[in-house]
MIVEXLUM-673087 format. One record per residue (C-alpha): residue in three letters; residue number from 1; x, y, z. Coordinates in steps of 0.1 Angstrom, whole numbers. Last residue first. Layout:
@residu:ALA, num:NUM, c1:X, c2:Y, c3:Z .
...
***
This chain:
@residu:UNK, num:202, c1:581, c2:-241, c3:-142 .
@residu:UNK, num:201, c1:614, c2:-236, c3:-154 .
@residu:UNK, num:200, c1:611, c2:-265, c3:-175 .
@residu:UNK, num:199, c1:583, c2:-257, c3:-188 .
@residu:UNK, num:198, c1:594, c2:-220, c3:-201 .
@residu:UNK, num:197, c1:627, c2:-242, c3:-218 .
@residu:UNK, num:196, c1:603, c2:-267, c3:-236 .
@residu:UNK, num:195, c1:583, c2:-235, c3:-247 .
@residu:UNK, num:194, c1:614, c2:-218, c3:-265 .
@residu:UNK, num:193, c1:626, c2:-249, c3:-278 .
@residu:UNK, num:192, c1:591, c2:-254, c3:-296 .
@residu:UNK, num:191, c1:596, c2:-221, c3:-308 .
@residu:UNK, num:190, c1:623, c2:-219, c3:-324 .
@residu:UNK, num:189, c1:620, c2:-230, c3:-357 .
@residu:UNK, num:188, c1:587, c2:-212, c3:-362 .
@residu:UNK, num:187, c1:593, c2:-193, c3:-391 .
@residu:UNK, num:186, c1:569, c2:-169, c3:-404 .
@residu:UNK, num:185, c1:571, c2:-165, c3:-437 .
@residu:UNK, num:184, c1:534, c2:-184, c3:-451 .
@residu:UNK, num:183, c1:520, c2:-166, c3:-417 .
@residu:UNK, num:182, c1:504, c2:-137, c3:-446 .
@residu:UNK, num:181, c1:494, c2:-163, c3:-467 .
@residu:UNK, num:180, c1:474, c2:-181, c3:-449 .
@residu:UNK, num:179, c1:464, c2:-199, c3:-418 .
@residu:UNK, num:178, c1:472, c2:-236, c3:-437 .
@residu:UNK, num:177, c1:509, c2:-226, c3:-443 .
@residu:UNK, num:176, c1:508, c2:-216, c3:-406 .
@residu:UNK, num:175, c1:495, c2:-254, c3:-400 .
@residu:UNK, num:174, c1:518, c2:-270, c3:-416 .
@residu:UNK, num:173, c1:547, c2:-247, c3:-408 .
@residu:UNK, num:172, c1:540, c2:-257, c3:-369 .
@residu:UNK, num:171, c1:536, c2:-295, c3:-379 .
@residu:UNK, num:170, c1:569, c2:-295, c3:-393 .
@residu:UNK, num:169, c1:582, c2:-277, c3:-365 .
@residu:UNK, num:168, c1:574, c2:-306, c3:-341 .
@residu:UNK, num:167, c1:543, c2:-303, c3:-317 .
@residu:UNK, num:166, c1:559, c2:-317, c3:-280 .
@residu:UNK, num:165, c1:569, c2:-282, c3:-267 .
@residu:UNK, num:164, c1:538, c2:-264, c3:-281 .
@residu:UNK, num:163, c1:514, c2:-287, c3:-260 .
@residu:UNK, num:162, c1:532, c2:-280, c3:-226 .
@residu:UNK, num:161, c1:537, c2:-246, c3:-233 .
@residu:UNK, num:160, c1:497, c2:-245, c3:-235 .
@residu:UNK, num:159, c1:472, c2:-239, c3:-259 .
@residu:UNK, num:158, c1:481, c2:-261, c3:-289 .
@residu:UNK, num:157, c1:443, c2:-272, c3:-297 .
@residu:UNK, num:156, c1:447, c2:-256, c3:-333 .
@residu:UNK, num:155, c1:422, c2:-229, c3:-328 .
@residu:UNK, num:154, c1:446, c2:-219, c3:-298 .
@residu:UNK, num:153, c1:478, c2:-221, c3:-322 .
@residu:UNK, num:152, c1:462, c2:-198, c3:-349 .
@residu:UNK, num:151, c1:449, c2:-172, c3:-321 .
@residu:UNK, num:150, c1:488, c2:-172, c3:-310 .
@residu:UNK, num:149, c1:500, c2:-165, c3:-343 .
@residu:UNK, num:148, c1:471, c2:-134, c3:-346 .
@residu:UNK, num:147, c1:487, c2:-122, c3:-309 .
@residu:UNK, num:146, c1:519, c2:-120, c3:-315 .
@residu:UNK, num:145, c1:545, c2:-148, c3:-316 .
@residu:UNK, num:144, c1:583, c2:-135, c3:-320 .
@residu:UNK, num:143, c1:600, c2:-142, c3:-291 .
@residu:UNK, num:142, c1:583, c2:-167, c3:-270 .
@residu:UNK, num:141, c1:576, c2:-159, c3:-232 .
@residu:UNK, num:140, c1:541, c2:-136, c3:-239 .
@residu:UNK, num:139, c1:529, c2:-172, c3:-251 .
@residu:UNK, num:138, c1:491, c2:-162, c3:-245 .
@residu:UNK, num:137, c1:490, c2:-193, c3:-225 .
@residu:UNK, num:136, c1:448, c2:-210, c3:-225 .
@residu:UNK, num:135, c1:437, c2:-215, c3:-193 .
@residu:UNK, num:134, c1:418, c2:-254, c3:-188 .
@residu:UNK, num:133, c1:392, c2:-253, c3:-160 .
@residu:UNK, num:132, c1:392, c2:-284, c3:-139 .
@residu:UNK, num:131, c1:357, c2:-300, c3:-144 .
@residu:UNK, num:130, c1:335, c2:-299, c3:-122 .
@residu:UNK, num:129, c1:325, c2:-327, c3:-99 .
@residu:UNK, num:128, c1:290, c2:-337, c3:-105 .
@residu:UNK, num:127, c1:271, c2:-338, c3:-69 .
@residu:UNK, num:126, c1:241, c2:-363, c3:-72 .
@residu:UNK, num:125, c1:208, c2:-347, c3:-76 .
@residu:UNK, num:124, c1:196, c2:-376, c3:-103 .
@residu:UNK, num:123, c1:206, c2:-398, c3:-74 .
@residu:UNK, num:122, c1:190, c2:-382, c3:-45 .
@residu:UNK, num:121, c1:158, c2:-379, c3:-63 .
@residu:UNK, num:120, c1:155, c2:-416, c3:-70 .
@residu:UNK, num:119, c1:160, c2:-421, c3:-34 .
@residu:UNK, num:118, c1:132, c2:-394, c3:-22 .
@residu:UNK, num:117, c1:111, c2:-409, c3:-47 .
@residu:UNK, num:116, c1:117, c2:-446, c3:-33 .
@residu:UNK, num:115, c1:117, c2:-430, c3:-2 .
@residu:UNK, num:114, c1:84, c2:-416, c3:-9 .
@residu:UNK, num:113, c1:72, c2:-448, c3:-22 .
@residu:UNK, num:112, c1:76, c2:-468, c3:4 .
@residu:UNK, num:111, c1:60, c2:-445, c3:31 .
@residu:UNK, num:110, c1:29, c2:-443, c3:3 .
@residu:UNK, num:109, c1:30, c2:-487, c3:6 .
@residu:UNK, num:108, c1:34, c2:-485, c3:42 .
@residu:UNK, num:107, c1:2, c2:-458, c3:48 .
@residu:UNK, num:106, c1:-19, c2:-481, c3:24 .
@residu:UNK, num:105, c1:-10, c2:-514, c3:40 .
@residu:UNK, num:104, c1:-22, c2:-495, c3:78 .
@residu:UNK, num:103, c1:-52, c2:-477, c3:62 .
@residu:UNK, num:102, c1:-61, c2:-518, c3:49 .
@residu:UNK, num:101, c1:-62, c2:-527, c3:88 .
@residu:UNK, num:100, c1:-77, c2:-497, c3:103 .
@residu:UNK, num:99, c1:-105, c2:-501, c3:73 .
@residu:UNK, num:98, c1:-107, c2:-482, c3:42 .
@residu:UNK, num:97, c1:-140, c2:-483, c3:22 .
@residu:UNK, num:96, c1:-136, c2:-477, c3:-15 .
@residu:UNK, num:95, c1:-144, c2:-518, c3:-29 .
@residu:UNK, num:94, c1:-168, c2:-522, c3:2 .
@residu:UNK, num:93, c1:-190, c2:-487, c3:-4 .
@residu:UNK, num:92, c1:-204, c2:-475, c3:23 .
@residu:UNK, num:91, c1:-231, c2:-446, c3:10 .
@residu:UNK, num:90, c1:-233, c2:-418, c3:32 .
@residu:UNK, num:89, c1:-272, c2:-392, c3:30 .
@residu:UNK, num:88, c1:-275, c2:-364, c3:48 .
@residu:UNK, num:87, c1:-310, c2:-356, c3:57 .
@residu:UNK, num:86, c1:-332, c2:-332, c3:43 .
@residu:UNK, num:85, c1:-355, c2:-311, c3:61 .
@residu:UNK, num:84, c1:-399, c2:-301, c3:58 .
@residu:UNK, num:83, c1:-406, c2:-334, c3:75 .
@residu:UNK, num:82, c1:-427, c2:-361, c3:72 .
@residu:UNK, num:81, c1:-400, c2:-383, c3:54 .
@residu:UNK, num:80, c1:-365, c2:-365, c3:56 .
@residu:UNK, num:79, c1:-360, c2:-353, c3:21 .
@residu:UNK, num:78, c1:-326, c2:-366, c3:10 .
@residu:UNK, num:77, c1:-294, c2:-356, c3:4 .
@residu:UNK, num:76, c1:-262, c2:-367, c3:-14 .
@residu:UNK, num:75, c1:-226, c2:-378, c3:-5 .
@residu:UNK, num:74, c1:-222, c2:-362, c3:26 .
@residu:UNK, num:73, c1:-194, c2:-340, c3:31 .
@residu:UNK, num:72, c1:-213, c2:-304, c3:37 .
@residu:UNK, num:71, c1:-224, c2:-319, c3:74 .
@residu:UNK, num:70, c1:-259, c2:-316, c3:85 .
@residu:UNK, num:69, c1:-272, c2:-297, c3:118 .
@residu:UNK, num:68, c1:-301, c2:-301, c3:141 .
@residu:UNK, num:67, c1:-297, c2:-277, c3:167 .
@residu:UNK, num:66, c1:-303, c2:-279, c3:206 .
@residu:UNK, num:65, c1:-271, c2:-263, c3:221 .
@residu:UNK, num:64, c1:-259, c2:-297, c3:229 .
@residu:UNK, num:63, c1:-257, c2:-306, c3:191 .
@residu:UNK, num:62, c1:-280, c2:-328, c3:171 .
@residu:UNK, num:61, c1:-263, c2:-345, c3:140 .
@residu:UNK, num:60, c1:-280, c2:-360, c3:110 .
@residu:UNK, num:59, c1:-281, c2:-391, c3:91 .
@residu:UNK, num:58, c1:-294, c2:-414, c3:65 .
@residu:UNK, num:57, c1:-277, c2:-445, c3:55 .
@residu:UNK, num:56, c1:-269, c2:-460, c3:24 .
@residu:UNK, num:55, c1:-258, c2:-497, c3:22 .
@residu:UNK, num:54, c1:-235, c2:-520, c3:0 .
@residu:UNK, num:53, c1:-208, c2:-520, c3:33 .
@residu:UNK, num:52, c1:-224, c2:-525, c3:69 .
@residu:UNK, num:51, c1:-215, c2:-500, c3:94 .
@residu:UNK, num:50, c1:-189, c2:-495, c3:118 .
@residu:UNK, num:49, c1:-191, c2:-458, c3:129 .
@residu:UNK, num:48, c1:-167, c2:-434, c3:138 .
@residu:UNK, num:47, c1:-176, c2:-397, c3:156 .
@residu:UNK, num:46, c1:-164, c2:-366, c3:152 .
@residu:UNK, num:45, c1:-170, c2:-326, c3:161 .
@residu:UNK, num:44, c1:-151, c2:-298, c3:145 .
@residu:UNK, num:43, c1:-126, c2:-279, c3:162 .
@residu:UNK, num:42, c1:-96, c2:-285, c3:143 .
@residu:UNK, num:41, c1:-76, c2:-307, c3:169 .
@residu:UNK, num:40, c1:-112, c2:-328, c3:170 .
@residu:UNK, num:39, c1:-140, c2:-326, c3:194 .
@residu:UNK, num:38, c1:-158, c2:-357, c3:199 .
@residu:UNK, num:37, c1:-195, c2:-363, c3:191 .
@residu:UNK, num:36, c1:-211, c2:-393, c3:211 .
@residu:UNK, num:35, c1:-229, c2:-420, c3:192 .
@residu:UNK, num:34, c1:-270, c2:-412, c3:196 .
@residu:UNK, num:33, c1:-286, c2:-446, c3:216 .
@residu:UNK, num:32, c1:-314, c2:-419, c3:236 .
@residu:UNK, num:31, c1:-313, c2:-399, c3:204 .
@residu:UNK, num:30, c1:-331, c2:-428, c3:183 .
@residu:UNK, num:29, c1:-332, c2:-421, c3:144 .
@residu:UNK, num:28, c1:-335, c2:-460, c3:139 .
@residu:UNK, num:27, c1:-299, c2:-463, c3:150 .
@residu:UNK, num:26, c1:-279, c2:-465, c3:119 .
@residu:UNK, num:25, c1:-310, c2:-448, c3:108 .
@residu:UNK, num:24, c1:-296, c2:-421, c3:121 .
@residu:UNK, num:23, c1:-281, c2:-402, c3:152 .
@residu:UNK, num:22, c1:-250, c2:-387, c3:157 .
@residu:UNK, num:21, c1:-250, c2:-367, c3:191 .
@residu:UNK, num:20, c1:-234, c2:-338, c3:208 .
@residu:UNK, num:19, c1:-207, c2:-316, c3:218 .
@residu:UNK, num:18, c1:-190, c2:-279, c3:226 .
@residu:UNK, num:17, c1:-219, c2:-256, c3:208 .
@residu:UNK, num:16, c1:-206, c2:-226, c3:197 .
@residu:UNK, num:15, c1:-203, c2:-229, c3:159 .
@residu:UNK, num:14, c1:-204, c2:-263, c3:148 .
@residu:UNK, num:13, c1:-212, c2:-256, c3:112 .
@residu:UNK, num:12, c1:-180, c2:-231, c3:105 .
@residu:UNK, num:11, c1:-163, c2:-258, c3:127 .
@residu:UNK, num:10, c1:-169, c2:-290, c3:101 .
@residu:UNK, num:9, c1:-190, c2:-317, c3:113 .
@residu:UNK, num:8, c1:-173, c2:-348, c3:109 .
@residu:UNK, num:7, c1:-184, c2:-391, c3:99 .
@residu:UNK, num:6, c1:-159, c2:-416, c3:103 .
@residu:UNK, num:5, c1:-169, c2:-450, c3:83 .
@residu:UNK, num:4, c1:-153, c2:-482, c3:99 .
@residu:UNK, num:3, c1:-166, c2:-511, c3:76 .
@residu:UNK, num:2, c1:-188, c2:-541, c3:87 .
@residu:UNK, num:1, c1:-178, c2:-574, c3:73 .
***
């Protein structure tokens, strides 16, 4: 089955001339059966072929303005017999050769894996809420606390009015008997009182 092989003539190589012919031994070098070149968006000149798979062909292009140009994508070279040129060489190769029909199964399968990426992107981008920032009560409402007794409630997780209402005074002498010495007289009978009173004026 004859694959479709497109063949192009860059701009930089085209130059001024406007058209031309492929010719080859696609078509036993003849320029009265040459395949018309077509200008592309980019300038350079195309044409498509359908040619046999397993086979190399030898090539050249002869533009309007009377050159004989090769292309710089052909897969190798090769002395032209007779005659002091080379001639581009294109090898069709059956397992690499892309026809209309397998471009079309290749384009779906790229078009599914983009929005598989595009998917798999969307999750791992999902929006995380943040988290409500917690404020930490300096206490400034109960008699008594400074600021080194309200450093010992804050490193024991009792950072709010709320908190210091529900912790009983045994747990409040626990925990200044564990800060040191120096809290060992403080008394903190009060203070959960003191805080219950601050929430419920809140």
């Amino acid at each position: 089955m004859a694959q479709k092989v497109k063949f192009t003539l860059g701009k930089h190589i085209v130059g001024s001339a406007t058209g031309g012919i492929l010719v080859g031994d696609f078509n036993n070098w003849d320029t009265d059966a040459g395949t018309s070149l077509s200008v592309d968006e980019h300038g350079a000149l195309t044409a498509n072929l359908d040619l046999l798979p397993g086979q190399h062909y030898q090539y050249r292009y002869l533009l309007n303005d009377g050159r004989w140009e090769n292309d710089d994508s052909a897969h190798y070279y090769a002395a032209a017999n007779g005659l002091n040129v080379e001639n581009c060489v294109v090898f069709v190769d059956a397992k690499s050769a892309v026809t209309e029909e397998t471009a079309g199964v290749v384009q779906e399968a790229a078009k599914s894996k983009i929005k598989t990426a595009e998917s798999v992107k969307k999750l791992k981008t999902k929006t995380v809420e943040p988290k409500a920032k917690v404020i930490k009560e300096t206490f400034e409402k109960i008699p008594g606390l400074n600021k080194a007794l309200v450093q010992v409630l804050h490193t024991n997780n009792i950072d709010t009015y709320a908190k210091l209402a529900k912790t009983s005074i045994k747990k409040l002498k626990e925990i200044l008997a564990e800060a040191g010495v120096k809290f060992e007289t403080v008394d903190p009978t009060t203070w959960p009182k003191d805080a219950k009173a601050v929430t419920a004026v809140k």
